[in-house]
C-alpha positions in Angstrom: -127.8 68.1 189.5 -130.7 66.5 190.9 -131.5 64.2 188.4 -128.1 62.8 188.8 -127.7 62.6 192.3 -130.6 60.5 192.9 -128.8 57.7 190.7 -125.3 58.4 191.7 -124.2 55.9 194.5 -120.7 57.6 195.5 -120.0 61.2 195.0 -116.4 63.2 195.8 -116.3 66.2 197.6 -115.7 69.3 195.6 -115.9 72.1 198.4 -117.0 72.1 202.5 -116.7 75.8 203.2 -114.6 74.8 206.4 -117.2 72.1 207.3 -115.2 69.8 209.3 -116.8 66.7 208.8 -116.5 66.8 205.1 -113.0 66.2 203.4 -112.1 67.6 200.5 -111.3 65.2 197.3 -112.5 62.2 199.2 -115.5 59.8 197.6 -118.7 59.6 200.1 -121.3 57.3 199.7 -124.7 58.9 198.7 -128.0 57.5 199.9 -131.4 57.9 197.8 -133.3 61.0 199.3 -135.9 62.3 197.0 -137.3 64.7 199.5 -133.5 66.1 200.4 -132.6 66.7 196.3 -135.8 68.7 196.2 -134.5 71.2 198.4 -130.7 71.1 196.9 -129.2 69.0 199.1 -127.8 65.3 199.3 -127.6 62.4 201.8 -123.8 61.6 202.8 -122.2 58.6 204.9 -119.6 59.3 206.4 -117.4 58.1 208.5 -118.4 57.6 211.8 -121.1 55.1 209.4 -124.1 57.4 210.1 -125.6 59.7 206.9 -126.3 63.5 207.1 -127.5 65.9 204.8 -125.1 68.9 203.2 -125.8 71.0 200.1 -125.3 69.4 196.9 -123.1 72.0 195.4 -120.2 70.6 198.0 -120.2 67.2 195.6 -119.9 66.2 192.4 -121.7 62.7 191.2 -119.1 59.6 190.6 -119.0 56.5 188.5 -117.1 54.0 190.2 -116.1 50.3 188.6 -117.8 47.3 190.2 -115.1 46.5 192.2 -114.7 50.0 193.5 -118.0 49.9 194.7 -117.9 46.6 196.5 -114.6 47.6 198.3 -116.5 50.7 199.8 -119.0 48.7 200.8 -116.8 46.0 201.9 -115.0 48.9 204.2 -118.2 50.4 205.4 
């Protein structure tokens, strides 16, 4: 999954193992970490705006359309 987390730009959220600030089905925005992937995990924003890092295996990479993508970012 590495390879395509570090060109996915949304991912949804396929498991949180009760982590609270993680919501099951919903889309996050993933931010290029190189360094994070390496050691399995992935670069989240979420809501409060601010990114954090959880264990890849909670998300699955995304393709959104164009306008998708620009609503997100419109929102964030």
């Amino acid at each position: 999954m590495k390879a395509v987390v570090s060109k996915t730009e949304f991912a949804v959220c396929v498991k949180n193992d009760d982590c609270s600030d993680l919501e099951l089905r919903k889309v996050y925005e993933v931010l290029p970490d190189p360094k994070a992937e390496k050691d399995d995990y992935i670069r989240i924003v979420d809501e409060s705006g601010e990114d954090y890092l959880y264990p890849a295996r909670y998300f699955y990479p995304v393709k959104l359309p164009k306008v998708v993508r620009e609503s997100f970012r419109i929102a964030a």
